[in-house]
N, CA, C and O atoms as a MOPAC input file, in Angstrom:
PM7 MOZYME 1SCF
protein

 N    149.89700 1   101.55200 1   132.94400 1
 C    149.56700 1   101.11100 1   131.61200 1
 C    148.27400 1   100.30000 1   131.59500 1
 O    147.55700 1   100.19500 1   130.60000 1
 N    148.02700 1    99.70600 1   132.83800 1
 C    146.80000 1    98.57500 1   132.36900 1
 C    145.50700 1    99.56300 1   132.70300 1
 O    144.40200 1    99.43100 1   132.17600 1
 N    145.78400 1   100.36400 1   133.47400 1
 C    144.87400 1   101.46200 1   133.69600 1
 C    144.25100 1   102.34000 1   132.44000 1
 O    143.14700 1   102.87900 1   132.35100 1
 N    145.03400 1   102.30600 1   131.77100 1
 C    145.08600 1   103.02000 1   130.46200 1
 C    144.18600 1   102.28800 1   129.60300 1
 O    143.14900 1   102.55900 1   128.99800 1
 N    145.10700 1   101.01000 1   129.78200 1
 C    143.85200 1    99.86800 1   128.63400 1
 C    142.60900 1    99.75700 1   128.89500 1
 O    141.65900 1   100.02700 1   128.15900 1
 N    142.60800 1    99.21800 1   130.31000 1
 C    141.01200 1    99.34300 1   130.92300 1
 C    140.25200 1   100.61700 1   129.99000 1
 O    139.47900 1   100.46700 1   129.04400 1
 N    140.51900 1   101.31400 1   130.31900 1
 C    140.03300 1   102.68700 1   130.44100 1
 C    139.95300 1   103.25200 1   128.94400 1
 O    139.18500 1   104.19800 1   128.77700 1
 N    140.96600 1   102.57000 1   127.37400 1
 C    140.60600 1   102.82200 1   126.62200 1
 C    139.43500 1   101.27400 1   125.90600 1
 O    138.60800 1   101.43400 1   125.00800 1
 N    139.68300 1   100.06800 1   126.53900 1
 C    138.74600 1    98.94900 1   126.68100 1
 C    137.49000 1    99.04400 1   126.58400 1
 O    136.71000 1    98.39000 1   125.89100 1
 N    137.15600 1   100.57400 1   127.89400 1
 C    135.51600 1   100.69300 1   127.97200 1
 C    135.26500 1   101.65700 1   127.38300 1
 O    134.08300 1   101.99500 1   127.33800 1
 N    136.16600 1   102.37500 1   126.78200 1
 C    135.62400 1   103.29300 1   125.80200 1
 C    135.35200 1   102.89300 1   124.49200 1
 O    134.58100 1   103.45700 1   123.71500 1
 N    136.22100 1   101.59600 1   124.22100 1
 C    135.61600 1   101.10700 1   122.94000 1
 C    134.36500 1   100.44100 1   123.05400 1
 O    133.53200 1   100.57300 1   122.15700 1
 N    134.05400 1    99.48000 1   124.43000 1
 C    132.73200 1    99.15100 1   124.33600 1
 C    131.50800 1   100.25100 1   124.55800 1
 O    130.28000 1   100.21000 1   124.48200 1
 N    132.23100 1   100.98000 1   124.78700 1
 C    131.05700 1   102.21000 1   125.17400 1
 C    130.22700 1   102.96600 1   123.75300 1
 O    129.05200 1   103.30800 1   123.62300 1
 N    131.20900 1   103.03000 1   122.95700 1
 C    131.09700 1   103.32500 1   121.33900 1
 C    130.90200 1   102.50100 1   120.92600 1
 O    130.43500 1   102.91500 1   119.86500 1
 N    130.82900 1   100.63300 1   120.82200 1
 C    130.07000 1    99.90800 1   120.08100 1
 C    128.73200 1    99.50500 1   120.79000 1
 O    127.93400 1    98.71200 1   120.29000 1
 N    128.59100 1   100.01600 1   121.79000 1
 C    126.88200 1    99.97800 1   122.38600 1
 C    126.42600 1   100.94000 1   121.76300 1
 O    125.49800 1   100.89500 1   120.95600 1
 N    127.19700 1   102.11700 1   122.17200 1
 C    126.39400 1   103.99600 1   121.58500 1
 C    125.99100 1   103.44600 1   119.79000 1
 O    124.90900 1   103.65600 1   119.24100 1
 N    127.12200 1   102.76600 1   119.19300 1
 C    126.69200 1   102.59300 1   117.79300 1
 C    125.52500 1   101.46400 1   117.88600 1
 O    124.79200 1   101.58100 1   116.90400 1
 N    125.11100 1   100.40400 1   118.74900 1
 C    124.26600 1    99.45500 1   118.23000 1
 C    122.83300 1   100.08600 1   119.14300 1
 O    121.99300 1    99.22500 1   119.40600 1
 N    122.60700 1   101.16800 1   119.50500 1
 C    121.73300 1   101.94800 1   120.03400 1
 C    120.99000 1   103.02900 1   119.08800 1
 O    119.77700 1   103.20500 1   118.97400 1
 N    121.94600 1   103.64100 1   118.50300 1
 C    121.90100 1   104.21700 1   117.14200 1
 C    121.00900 1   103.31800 1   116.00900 1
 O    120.04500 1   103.73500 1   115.36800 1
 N    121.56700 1   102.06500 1   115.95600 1
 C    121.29200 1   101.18600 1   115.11900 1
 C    119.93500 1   100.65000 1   115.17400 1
 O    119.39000 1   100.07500 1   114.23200 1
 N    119.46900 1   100.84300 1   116.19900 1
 C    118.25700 1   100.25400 1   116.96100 1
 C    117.35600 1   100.85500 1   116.66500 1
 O    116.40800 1   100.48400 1   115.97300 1
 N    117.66400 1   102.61200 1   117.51400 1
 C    117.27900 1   103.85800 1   117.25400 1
 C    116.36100 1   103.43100 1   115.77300 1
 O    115.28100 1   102.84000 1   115.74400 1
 N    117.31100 1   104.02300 1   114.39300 1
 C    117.34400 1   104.32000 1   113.06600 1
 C    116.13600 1   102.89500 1   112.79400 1
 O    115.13500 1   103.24700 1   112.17000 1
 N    116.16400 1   101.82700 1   113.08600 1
 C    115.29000 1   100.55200 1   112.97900 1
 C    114.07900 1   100.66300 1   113.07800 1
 O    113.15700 1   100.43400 1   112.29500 1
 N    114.15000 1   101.20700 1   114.58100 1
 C    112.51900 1   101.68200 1   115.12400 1
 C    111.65400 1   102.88500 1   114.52700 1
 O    110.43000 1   102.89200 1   114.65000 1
 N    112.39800 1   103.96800 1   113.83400 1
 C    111.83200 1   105.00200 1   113.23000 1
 C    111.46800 1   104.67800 1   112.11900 1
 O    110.42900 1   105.16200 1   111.67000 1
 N    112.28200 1   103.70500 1   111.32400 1
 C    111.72600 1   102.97600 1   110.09700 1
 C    110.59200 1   102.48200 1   110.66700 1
 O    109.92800 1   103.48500 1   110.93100 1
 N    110.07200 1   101.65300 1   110.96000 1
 C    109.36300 1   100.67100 1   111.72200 1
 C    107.96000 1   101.48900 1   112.30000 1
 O    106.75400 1   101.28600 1   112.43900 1
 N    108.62900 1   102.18400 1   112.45300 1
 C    107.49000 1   103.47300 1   113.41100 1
 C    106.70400 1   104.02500 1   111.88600 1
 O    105.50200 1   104.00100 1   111.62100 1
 N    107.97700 1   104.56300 1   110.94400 1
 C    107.24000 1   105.58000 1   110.33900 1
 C    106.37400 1   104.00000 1   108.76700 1
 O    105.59800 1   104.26700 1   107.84900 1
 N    106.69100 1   103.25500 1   108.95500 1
 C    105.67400 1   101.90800 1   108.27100 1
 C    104.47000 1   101.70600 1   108.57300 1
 O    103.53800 1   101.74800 1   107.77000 1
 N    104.36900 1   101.42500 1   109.98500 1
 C    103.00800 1   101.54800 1   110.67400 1
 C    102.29800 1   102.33900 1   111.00900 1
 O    101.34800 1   101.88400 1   111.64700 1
 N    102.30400 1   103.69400 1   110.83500 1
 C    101.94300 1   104.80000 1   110.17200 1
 C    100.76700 1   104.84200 1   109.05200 1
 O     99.53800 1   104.80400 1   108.98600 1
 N    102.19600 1   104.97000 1   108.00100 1
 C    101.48500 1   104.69300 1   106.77200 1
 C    100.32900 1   103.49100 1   106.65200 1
 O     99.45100 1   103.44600 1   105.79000 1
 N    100.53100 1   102.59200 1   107.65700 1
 C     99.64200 1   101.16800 1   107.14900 1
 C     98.65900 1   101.57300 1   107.66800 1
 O     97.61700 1   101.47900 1   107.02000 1
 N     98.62200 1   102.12700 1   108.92100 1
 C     97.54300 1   102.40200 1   109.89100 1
 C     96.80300 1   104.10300 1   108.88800 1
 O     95.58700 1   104.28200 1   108.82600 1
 N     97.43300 1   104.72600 1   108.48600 1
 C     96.66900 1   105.51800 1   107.75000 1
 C     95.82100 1   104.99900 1   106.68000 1
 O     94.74000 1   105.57100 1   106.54200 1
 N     96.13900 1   103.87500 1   105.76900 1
 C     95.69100 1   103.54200 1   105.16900 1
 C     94.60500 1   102.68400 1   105.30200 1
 O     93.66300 1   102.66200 1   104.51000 1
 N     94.71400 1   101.97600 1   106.28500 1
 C     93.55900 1   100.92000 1   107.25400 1
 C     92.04300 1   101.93400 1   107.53300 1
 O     90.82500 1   101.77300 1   107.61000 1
 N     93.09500 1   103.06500 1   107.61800 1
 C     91.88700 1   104.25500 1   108.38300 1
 C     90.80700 1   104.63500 1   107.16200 1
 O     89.57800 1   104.58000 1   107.15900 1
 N     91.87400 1   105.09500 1   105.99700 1
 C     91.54300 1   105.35100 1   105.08800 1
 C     90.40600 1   104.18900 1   103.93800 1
 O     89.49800 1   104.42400 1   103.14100 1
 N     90.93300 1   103.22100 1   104.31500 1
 C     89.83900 1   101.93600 1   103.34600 1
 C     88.66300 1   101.74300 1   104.45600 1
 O     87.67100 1   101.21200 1   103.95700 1
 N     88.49400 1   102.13100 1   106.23400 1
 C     87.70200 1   101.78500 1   106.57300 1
 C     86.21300 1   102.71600 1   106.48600 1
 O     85.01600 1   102.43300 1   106.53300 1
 N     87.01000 1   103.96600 1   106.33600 1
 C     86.16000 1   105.14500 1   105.75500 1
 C     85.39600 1   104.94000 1   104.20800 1
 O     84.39400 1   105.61400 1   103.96800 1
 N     85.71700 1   104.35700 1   103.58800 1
 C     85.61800 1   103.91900 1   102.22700 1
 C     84.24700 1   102.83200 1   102.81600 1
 O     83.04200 1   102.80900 1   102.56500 1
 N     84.86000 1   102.26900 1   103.41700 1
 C     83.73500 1   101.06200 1   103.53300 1
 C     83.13900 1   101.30800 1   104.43000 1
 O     82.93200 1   100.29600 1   105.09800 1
 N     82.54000 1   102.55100 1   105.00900 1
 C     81.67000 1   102.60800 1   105.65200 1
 C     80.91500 1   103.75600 1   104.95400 1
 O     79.78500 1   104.16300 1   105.22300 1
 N     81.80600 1   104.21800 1   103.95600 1
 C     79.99100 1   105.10500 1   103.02500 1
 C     79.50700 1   104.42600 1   102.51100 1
 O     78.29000 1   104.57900 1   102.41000 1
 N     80.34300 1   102.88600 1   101.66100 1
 C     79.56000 1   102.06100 1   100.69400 1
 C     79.22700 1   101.32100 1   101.63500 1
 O     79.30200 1   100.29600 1   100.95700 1
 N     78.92600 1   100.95500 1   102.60700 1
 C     78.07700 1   100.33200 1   103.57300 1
 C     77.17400 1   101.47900 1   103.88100 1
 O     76.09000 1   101.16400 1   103.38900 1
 N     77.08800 1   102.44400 1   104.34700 1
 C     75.99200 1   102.90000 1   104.10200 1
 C     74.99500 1   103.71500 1   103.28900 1
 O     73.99600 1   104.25200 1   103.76900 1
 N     75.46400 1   103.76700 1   101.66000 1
 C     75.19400 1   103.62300 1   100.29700 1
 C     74.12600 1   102.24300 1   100.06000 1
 O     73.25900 1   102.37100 1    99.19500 1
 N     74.19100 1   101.15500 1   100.70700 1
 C     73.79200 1   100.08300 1   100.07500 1
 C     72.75000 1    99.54600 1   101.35200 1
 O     72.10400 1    98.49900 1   101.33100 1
 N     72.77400 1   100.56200 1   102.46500 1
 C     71.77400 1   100.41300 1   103.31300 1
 C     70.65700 1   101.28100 1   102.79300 1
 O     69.48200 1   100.91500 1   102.76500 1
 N     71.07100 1   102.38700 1   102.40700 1
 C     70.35400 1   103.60700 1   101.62600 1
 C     69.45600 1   103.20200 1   101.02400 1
 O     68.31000 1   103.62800 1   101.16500 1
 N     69.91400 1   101.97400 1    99.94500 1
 C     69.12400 1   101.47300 1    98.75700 1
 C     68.37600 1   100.44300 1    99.22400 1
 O     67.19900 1   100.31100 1    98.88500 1
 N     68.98100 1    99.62500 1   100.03600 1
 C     68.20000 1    98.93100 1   100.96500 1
 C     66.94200 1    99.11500 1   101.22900 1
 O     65.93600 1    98.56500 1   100.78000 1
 N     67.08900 1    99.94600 1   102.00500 1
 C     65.78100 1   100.64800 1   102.76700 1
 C     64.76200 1   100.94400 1   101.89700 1
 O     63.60700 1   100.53700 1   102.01900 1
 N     65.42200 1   102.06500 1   100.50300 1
 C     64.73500 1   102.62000 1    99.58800 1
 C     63.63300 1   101.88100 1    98.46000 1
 O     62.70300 1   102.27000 1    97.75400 1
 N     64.57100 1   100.13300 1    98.84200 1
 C     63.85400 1    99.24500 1    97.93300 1
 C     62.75200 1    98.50200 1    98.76000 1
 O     61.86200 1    97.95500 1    98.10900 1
 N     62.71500 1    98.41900 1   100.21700 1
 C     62.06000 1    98.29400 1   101.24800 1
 C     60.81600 1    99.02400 1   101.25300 1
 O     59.74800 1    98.45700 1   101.48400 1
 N     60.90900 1   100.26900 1   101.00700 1
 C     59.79400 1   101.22100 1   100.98900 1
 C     59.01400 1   101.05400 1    99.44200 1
 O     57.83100 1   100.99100 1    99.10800 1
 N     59.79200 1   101.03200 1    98.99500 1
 C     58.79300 1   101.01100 1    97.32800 1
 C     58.27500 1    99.79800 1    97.32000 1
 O     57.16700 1    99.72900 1    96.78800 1
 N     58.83100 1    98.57600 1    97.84200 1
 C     57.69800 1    96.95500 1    98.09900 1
 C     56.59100 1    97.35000 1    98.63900 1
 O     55.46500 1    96.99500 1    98.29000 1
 N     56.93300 1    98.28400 1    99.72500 1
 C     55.50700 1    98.05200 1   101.25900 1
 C     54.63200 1    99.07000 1   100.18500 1
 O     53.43900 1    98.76900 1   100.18100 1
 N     54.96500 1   100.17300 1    99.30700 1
 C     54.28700 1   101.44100 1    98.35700 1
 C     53.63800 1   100.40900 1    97.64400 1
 O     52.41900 1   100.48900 1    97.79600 1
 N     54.00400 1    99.43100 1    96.89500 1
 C     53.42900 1    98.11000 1    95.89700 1
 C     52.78600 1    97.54600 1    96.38900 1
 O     51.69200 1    97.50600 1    95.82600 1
 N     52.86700 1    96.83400 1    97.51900 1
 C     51.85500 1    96.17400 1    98.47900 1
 C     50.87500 1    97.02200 1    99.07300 1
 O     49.68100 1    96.77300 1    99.24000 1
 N     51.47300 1    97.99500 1    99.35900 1
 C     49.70900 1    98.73400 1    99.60200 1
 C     48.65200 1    99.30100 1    98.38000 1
 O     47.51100 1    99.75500 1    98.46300 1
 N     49.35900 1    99.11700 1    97.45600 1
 C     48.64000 1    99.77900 1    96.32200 1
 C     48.08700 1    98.51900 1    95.44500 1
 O     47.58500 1    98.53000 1    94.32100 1
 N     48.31000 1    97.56600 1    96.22000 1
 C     47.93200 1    95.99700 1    95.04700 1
 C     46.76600 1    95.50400 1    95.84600 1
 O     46.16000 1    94.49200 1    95.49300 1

């Protein structure tokens, strides 16, 4: 009989590990599939800010050249 208990004992702890593994599991895929999305989006605004960064170097430059065009023509 105590053989029995043992033996149905570790089968219950065996099924409340298997369930808090599961639990863990299901946590981390949330977790996983969050940082994802954030990191897509990070990707996505850094792309953004690197045409309007170089949009405003563009003009930069462009307003650079039409001074030195003014200064040579004055």
């Amino acid at each position: 009989m105590t053989a029995s208990n043992d033996l149905q004992a570790q089968v219950q702890q065996l099924a409340a590990r298997i369930d808090r593994l599961l639990e863990l599991a299901r946590r981390l895929a949330d977790e996983n599939r969050s940082l994802r999305a954030g990191q897509e989006q990070l990707v996505n605004e850094r792309a953004q800010l690197l045409s309007k960064n170089e949009m405003a170097r563009s003009r930069v430059e462009s307003m650079i050249s039409r001074l030195k065009s003014l200064e040579n023509n004055a």
